[in-house]
N, CA and C atoms as an extended XYZ file, in Angstrom:
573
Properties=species:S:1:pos:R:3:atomname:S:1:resname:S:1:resid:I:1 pbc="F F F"
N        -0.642       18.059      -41.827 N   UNK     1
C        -1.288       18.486      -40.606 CA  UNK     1
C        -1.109       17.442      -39.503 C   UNK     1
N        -1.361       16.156      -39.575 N   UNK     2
C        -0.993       14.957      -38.734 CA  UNK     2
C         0.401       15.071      -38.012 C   UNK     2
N         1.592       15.202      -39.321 N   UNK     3
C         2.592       15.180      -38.624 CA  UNK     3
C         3.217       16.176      -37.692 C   UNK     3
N         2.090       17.416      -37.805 N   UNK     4
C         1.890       19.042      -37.214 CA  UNK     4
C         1.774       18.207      -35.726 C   UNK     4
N         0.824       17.508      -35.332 N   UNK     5
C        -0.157       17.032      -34.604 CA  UNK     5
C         0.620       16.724      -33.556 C   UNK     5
N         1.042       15.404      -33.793 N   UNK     6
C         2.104       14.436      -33.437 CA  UNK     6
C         3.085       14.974      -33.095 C   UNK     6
N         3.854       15.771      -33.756 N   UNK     7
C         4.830       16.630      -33.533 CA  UNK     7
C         4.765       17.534      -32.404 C   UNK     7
N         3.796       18.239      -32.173 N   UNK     8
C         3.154       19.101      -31.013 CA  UNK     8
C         3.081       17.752      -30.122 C   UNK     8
N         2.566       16.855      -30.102 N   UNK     9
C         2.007       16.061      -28.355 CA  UNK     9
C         3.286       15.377      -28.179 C   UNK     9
N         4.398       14.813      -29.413 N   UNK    10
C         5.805       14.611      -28.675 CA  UNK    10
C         6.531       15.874      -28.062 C   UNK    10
N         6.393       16.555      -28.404 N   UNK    11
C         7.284       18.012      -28.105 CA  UNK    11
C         6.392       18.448      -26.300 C   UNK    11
N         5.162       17.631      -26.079 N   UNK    12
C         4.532       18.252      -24.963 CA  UNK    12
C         4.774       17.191      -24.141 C   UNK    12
N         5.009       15.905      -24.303 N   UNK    13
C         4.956       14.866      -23.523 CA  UNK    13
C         6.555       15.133      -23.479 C   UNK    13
N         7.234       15.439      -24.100 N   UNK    14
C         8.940       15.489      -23.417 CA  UNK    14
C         8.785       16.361      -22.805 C   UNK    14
N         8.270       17.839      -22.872 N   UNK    15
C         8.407       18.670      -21.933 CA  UNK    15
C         7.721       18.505      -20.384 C   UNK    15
N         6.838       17.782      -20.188 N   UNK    16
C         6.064       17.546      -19.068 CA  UNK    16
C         6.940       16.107      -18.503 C   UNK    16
N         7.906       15.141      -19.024 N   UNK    17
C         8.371       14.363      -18.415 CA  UNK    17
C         9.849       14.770      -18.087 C   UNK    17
N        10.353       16.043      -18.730 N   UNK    18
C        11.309       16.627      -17.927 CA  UNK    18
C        10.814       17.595      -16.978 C   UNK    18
N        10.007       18.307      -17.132 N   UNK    19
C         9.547       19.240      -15.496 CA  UNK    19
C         9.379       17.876      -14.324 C   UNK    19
N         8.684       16.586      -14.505 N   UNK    20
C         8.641       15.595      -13.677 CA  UNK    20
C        10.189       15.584      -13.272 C   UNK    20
N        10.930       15.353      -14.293 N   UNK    21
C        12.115       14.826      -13.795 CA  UNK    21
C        13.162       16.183      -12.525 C   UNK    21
N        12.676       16.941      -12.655 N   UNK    22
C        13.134       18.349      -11.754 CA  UNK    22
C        12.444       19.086      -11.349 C   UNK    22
N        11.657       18.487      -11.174 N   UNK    23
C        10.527       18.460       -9.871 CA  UNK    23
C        11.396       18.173       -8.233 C   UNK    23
N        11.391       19.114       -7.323 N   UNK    24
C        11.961       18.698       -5.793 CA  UNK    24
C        11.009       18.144       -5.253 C   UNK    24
N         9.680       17.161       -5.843 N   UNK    25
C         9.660       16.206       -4.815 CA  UNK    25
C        10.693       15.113       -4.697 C   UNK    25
N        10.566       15.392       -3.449 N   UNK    26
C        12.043       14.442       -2.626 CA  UNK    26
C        11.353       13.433       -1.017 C   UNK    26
N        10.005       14.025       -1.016 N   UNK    27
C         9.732       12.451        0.030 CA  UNK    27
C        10.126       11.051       -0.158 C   UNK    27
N        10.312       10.415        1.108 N   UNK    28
C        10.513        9.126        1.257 CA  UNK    28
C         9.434        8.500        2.126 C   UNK    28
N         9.813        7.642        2.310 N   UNK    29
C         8.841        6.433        2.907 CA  UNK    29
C         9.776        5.229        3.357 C   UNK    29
N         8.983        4.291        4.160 N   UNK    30
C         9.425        3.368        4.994 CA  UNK    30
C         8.543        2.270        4.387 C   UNK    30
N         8.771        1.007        5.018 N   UNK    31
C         8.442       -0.470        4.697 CA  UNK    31
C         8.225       -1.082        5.770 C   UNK    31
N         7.433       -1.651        6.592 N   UNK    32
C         7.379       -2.674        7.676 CA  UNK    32
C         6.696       -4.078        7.270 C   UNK    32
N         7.946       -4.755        6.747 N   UNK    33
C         7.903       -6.157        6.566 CA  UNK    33
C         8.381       -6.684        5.524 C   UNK    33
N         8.391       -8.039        5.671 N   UNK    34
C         9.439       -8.079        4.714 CA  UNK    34
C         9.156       -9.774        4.414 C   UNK    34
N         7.966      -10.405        4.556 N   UNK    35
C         7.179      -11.655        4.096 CA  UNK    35
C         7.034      -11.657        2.533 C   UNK    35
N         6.303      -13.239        2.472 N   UNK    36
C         6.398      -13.335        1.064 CA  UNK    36
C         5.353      -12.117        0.038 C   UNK    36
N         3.924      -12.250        0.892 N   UNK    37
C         3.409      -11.017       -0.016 CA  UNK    37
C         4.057       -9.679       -0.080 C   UNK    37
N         4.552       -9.421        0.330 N   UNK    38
C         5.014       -8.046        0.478 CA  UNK    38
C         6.686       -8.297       -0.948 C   UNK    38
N         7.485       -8.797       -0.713 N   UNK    39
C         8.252       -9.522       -1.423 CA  UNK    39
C         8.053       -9.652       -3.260 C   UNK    39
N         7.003      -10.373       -2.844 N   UNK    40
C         6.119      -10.836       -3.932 CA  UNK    40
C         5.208       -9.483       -5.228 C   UNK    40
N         4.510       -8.828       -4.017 N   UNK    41
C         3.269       -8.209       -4.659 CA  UNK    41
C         4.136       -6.396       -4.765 C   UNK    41
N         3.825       -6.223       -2.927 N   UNK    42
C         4.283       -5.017       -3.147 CA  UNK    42
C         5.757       -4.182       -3.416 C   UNK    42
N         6.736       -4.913       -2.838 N   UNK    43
C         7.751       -4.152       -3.372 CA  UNK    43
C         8.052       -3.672       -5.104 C   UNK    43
N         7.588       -4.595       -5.625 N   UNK    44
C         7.566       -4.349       -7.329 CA  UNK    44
C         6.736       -3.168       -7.785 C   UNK    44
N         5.577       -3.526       -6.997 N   UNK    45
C         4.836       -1.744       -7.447 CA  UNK    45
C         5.608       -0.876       -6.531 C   UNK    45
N         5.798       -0.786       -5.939 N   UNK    46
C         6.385        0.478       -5.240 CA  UNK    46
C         7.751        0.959       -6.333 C   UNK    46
N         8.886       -0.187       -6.227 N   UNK    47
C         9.637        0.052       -7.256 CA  UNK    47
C         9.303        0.871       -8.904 C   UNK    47
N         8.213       -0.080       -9.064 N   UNK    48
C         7.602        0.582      -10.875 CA  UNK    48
C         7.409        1.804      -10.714 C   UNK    48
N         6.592        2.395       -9.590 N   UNK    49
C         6.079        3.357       -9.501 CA  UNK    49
C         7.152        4.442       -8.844 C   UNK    49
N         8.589        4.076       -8.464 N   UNK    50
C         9.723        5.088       -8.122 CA  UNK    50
C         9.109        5.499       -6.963 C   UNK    50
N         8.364        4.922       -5.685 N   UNK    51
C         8.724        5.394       -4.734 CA  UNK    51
C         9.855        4.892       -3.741 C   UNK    51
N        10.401        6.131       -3.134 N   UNK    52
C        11.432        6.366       -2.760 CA  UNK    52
C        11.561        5.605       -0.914 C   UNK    52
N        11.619        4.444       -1.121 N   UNK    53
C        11.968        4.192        0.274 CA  UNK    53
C        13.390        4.370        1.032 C   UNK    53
N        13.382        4.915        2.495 N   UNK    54
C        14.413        5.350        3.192 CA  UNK    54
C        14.952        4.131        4.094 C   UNK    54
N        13.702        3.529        4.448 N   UNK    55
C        13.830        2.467        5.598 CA  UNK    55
C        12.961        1.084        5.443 C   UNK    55
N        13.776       -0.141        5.652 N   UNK    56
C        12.627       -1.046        5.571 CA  UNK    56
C        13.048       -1.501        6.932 C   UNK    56
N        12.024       -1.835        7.701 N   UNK    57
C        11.780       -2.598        8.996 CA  UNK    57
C        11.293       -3.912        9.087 C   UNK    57
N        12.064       -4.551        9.819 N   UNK    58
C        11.567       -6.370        9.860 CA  UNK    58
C        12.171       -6.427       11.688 C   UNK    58
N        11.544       -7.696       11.973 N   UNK    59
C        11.945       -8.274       13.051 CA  UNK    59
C        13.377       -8.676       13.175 C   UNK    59
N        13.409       -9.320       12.106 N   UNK    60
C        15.057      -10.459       12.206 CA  UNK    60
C        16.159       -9.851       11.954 C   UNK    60
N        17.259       -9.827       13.222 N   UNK    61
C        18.232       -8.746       12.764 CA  UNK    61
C        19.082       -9.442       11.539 C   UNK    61
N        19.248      -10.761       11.569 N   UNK    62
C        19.628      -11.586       10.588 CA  UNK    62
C        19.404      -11.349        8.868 C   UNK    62
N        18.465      -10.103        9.010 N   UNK    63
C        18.132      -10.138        7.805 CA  UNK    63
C        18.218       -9.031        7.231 C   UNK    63
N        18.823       -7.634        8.378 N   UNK    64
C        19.202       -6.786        7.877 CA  UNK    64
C        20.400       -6.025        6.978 C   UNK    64
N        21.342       -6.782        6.833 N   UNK    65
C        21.924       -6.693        5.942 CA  UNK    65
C        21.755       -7.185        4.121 C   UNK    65
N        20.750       -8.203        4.622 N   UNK    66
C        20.280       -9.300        2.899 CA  UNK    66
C        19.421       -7.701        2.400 C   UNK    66
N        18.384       -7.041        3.677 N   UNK    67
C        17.702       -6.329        2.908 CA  UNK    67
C        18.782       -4.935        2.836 C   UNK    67
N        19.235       -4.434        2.936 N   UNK    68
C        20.522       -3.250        2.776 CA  UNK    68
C        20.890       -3.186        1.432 C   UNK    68
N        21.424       -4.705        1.101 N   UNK    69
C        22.353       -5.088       -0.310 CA  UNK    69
C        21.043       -5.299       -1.330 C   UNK    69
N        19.776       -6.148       -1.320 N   UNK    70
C        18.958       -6.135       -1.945 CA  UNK    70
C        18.191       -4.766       -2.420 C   UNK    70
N        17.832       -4.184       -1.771 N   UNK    71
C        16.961       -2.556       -1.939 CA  UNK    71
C        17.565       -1.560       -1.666 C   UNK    71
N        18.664       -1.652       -1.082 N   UNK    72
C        19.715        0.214       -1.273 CA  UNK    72
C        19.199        0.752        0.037 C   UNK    72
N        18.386        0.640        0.529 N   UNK    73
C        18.030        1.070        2.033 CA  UNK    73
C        18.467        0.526        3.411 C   UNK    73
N        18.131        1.520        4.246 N   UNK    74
C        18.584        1.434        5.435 CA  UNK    74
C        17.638        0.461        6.320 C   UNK    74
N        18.455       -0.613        6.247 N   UNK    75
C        17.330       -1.962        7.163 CA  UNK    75
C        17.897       -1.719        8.602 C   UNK    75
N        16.341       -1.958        9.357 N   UNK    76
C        16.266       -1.607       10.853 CA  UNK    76
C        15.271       -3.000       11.363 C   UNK    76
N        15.131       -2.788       12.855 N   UNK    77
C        14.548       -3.655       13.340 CA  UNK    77
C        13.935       -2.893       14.234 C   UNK    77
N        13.871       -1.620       14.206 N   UNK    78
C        13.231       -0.576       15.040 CA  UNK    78
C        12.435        0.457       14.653 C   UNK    78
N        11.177        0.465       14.840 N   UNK    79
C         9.548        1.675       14.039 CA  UNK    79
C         9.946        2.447       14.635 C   UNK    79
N        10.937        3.172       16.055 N   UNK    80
C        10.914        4.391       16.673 CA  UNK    80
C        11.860        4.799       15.633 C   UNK    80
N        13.325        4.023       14.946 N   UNK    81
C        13.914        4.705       14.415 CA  UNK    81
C        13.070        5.480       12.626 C   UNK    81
N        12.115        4.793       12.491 N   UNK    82
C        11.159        5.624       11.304 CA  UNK    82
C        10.306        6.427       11.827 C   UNK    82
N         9.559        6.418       12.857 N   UNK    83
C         8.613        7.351       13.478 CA  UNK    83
C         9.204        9.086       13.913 C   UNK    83
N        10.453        8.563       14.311 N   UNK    84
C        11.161        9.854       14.733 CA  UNK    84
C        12.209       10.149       13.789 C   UNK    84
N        12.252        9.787       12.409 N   UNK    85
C        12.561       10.500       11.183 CA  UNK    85
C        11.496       11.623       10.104 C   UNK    85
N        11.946       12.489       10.233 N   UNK    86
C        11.009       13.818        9.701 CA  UNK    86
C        10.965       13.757        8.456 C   UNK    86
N        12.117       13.175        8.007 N   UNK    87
C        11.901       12.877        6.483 CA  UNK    87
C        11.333       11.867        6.175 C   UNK    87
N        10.634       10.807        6.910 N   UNK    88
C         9.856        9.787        6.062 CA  UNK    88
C         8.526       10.718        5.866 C   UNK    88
N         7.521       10.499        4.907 N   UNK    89
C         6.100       11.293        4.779 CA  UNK    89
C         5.441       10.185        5.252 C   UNK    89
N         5.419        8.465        5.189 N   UNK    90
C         4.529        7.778        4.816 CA  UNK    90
C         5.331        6.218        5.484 C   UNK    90
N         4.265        5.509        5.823 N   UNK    91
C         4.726        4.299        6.509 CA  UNK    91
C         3.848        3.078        5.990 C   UNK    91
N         4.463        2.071        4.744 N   UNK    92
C         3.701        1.034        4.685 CA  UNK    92
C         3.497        0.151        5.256 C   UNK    92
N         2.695       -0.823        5.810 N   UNK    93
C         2.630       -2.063        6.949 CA  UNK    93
C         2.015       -3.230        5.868 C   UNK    93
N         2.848       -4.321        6.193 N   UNK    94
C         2.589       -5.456        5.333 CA  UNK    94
C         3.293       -6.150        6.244 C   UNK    94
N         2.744       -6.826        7.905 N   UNK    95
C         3.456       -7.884        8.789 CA  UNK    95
C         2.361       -8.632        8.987 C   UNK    95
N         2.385       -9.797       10.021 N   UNK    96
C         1.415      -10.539       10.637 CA  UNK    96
C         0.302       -9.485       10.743 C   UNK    96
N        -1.126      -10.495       10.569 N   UNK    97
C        -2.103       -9.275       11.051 CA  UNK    97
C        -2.081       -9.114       12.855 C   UNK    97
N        -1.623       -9.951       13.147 N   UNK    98
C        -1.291       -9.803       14.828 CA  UNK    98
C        -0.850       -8.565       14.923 C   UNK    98
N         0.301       -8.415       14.421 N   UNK    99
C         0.662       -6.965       14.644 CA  UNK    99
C         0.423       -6.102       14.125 C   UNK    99
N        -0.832       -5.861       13.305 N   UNK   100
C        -0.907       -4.572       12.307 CA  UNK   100
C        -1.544       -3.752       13.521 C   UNK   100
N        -2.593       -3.819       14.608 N   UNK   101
C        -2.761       -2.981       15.257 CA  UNK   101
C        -1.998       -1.896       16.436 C   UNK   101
N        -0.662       -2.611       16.740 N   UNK   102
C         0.399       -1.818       17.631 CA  UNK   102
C         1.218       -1.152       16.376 C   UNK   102
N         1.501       -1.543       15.324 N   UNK   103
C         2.223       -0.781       14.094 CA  UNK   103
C         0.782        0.640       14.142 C   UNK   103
N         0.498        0.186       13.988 N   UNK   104
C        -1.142        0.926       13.160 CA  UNK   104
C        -1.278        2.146       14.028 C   UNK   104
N        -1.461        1.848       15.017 N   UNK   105
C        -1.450        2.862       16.043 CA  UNK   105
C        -0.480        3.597       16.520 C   UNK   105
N         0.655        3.415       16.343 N   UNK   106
C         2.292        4.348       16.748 CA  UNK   106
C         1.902        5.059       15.582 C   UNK   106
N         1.633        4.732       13.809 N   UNK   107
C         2.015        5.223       12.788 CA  UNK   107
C         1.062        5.790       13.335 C   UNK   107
N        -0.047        6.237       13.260 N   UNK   108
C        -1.078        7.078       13.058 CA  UNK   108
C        -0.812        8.403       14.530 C   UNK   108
N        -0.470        8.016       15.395 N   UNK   109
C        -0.197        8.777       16.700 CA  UNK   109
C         1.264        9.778       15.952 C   UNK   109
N         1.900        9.194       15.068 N   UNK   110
C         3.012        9.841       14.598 CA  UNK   110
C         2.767       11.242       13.341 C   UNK   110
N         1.145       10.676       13.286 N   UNK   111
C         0.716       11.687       11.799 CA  UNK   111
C         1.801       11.338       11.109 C   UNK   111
N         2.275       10.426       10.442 N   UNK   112
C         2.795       10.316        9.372 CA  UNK   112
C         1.639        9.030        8.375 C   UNK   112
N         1.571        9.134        7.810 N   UNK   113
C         0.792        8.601        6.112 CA  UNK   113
C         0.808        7.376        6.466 C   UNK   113
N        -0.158        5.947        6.096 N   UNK   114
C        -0.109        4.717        6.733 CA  UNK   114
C        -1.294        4.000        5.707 C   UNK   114
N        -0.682        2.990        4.836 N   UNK   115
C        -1.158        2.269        4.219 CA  UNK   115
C        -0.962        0.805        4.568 C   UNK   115
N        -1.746        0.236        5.347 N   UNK   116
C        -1.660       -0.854        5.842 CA  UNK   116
C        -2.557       -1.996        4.898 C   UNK   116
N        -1.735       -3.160        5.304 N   UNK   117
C        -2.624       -4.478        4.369 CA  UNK   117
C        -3.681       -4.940        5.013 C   UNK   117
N        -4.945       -5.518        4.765 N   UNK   118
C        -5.743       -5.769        5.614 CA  UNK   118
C        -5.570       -7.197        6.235 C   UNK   118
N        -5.813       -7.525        7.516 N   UNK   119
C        -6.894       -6.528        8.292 CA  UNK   119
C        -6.312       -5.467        8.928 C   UNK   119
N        -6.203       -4.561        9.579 N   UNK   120
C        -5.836       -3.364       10.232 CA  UNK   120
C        -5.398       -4.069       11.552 C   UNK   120
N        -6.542       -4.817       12.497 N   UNK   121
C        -6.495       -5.437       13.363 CA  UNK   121
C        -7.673       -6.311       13.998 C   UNK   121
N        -7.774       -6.751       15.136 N   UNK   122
C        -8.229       -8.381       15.249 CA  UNK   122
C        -9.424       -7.919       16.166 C   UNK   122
N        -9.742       -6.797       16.310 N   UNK   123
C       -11.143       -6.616       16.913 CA  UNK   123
C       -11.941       -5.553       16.954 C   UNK   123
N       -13.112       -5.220       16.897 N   UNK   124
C       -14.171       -4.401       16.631 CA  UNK   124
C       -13.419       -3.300       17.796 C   UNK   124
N       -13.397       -3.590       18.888 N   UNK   125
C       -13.021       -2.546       19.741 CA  UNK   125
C       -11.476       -1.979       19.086 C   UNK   125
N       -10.840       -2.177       18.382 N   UNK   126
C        -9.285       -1.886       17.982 CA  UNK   126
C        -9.624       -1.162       16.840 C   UNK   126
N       -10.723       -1.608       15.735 N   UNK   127
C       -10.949       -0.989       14.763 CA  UNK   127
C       -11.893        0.228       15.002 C   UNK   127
N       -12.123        0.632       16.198 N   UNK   128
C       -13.169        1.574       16.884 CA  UNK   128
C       -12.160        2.840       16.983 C   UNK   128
N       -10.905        1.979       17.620 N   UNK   129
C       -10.038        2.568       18.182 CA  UNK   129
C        -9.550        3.451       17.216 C   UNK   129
N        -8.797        2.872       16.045 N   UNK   130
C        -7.993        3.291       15.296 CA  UNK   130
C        -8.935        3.996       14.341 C   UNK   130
N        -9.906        4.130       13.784 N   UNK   131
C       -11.272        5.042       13.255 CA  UNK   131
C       -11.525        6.158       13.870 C   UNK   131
N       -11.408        5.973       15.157 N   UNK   132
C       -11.408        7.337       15.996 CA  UNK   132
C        -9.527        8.599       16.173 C   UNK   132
N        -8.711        7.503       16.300 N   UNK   133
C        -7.370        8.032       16.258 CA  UNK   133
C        -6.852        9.014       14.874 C   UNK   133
N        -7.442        8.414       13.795 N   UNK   134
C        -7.302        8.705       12.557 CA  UNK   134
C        -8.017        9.969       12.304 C   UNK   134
N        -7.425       11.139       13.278 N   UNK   135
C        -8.293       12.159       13.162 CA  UNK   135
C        -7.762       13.333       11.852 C   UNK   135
N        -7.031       12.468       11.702 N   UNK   136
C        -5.850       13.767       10.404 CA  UNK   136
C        -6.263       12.746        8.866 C   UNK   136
N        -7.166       11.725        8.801 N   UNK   137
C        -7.271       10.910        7.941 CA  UNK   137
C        -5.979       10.584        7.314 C   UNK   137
N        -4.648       10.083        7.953 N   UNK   138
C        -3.848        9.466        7.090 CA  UNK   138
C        -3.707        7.917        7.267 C   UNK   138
N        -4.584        7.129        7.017 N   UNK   139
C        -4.510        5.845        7.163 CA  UNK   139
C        -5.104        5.325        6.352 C   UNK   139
N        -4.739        4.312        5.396 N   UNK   140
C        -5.899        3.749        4.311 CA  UNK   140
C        -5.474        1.973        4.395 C   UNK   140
N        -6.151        1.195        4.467 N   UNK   141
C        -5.947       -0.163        4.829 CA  UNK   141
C        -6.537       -0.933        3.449 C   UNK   141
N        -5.343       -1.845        2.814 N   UNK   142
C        -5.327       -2.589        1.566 CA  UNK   142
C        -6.782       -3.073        0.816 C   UNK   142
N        -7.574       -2.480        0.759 N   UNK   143
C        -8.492       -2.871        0.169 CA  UNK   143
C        -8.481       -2.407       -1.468 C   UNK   143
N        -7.348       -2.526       -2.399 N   UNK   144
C        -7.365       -2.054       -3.397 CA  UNK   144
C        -8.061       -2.827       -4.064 C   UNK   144
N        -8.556       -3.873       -4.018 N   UNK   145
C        -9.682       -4.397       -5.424 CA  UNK   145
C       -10.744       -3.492       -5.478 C   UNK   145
N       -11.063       -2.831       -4.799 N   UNK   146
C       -12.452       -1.538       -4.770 CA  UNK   146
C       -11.921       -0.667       -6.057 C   UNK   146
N       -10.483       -0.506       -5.875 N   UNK   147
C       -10.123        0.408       -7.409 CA  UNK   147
C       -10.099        0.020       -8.570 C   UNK   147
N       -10.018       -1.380       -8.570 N   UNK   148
C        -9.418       -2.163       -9.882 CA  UNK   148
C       -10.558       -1.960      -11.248 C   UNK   148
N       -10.338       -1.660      -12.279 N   UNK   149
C       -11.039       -1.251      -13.686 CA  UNK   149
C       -12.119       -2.397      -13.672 C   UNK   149
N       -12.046       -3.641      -13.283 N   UNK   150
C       -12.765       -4.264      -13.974 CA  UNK   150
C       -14.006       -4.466      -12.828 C   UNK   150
N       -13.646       -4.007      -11.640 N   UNK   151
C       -14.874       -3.811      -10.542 CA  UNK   151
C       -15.287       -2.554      -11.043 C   UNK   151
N       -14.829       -1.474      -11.143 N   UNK   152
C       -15.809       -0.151      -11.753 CA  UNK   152
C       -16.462       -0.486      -12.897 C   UNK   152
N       -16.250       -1.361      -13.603 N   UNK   153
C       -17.106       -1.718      -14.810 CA  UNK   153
C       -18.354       -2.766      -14.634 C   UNK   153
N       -17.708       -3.174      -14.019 N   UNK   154
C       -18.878       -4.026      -13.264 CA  UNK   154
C       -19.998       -3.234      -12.563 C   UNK   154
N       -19.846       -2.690      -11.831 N   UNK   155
C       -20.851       -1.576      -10.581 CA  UNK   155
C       -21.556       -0.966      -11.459 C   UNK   155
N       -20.826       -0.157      -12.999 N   UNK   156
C       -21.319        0.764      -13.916 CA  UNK   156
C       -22.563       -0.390      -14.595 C   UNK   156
N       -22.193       -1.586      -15.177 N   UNK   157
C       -22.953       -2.677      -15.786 CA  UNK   157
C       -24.158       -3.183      -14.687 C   UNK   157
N       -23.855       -3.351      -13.201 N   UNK   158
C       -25.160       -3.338      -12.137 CA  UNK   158
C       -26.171       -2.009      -12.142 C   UNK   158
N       -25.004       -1.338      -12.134 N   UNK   159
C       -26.274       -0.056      -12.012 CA  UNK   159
C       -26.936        0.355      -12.986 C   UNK   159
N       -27.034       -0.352      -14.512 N   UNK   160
C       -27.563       -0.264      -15.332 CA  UNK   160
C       -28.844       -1.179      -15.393 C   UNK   160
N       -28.941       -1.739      -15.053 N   UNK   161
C       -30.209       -2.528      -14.156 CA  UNK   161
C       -30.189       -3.420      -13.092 C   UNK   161
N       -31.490       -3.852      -13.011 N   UNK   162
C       -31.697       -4.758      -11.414 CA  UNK   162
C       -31.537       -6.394      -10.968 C   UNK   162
N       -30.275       -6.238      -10.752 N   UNK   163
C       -30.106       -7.689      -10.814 CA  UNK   163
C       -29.925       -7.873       -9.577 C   UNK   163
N       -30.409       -9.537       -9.663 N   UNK   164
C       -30.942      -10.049       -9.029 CA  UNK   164
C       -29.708      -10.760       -8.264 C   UNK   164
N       -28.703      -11.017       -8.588 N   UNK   165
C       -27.772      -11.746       -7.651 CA  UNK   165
C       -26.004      -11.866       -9.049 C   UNK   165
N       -25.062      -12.053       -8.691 N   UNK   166
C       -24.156      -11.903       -9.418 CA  UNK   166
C       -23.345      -13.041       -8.582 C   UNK   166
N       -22.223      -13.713       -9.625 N   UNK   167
C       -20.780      -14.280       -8.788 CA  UNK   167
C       -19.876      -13.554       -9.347 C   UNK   167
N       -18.936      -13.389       -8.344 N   UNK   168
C       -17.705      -13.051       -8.223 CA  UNK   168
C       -16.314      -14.489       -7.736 C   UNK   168
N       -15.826      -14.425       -8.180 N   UNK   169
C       -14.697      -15.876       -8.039 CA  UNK   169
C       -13.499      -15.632       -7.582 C   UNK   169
N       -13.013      -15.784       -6.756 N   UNK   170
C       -11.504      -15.556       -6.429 CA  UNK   170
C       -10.529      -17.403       -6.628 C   UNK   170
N        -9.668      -17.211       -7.634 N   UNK   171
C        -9.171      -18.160       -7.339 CA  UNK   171
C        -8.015      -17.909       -6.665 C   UNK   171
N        -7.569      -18.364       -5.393 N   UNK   172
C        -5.918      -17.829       -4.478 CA  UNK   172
C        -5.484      -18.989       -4.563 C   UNK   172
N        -5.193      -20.379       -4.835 N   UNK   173
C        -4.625      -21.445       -4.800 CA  UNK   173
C        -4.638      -21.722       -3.372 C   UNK   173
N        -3.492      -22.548       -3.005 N   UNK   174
C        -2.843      -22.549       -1.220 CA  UNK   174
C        -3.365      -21.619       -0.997 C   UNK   174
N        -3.760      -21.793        0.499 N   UNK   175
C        -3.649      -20.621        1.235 CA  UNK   175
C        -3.327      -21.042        2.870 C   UNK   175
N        -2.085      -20.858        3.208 N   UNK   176
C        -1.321      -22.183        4.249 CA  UNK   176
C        -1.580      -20.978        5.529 C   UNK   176
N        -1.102      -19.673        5.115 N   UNK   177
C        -1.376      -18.970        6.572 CA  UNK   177
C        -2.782      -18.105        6.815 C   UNK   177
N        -2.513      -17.431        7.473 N   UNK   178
C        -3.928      -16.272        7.637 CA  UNK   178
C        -4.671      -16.813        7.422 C   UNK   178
N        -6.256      -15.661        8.451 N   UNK   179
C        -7.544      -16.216        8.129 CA  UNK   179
C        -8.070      -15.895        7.039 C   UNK   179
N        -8.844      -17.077        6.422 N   UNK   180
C        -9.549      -16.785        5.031 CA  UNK   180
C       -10.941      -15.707        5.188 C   UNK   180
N       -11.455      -15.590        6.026 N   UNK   181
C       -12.131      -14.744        6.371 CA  UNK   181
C       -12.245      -13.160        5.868 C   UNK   181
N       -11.026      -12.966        7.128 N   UNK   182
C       -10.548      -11.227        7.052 CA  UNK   182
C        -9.811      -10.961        6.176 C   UNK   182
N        -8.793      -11.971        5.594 N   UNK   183
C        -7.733      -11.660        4.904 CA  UNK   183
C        -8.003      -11.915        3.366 C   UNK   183
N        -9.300      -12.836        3.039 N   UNK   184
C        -9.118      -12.985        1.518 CA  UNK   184
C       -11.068      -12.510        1.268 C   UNK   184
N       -11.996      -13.275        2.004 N   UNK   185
C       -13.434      -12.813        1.748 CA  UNK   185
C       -13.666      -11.266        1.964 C   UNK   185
N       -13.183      -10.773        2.717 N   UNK   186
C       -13.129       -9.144        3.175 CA  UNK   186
C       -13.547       -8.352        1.542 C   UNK   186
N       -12.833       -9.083        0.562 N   UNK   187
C       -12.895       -8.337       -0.649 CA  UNK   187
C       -14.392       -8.304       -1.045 C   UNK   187
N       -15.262       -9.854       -1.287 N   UNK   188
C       -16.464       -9.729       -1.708 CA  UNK   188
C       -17.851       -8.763       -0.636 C   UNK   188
N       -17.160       -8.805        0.331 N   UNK   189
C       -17.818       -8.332        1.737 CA  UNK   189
C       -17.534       -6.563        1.590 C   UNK   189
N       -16.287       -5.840        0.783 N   UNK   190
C       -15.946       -4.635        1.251 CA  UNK   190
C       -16.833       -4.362       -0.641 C   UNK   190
N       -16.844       -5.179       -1.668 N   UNK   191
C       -17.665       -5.067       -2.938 CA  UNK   191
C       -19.137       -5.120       -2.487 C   UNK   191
């Protein structure tokens, strides 16, 4: 009966990872930036996870060819040439936080999909701004430790009684650029 079992959930898990595999989703997506976190953190999940980037965008034209030969995509130094492509669905932002609010705001005016790293941008009136612009809700700004397993287990373990105060620890080593503020406390502040 076991090997009945087994036999049935391999025979269902191949069949459900070939309908995946011929499946016509065929969206793409774009990249804006091309620093060490982004380098570092996100291109690897994006990769693991097979999404399909069309375009990565950076400042330095110097560097559009390293990224061409490195990632198979079409490196630009221009957001109009991704904004006014119909085939991107989705626009990631991972640059200076200086500029996440003029990125932030073309993407979102474009209704195309916008996952930006935090901070979004550098002032209450900008974050007013872009809260109000975001009228199609496609914008979500890097606060992924809110998802991570071991914060839902935690919240589940608080809300099981009344405590009185908790630590949380971040160790980041260096931290040579950005403000520590917006860019790394934001987490215990958005927990």
């Amino acid at each position: 009966m076991k090997n009945l079992i087994d036999s049935g959930i391999q025979r269902w898990r191949s069949l459900r990872n070939r309908k995946m595999l011929q499946s016509s989703y065929s969206a793409c997506y774009a990249f804006v930036g091309v620093g060490s976190h982004a380098l570092q953190n996100l291109y690897p999940v994006l990769q693991y996870l097979g999404i399909r980037l069309k375009y990565i965008c950076c400042k330095s034209p110097d560097k559009l060819a390293l990224i061409e030969r490195r990632f198979g995509v079409n490196a630009t130094t221009s957001l109009d040439t991704i904004l006014n492509d119909s085939e991107v669905k989705g626009i990631f932002v991972c640059t200076s936080p200086q500029s996440h609010y003029e990125i932030c705001s073309r993407v979102i005016a474009s209704g195309k999909y916008l996952f930006v790293e935090k901070p979004p941008c550098q002032t209450l009136e900008q974050l007013e701004y872009l809260i109000a612009a975001d009228k199609q809700q496609v914008a979500m700004v890097g606060m992924q430790k809110r998802y991570s397993p071991i914060i839902w287990t935690l919240k589940k373990q608080l809300a099981k009684s009344k405590p009185i105060n908790y630590t949380l620890s971040y160790h980041t080593g260096l931290y040579p650029e950005g403000n520590p503020l917006t860019d790394l406390f934001i987490h215990p502040v958005d927990l």
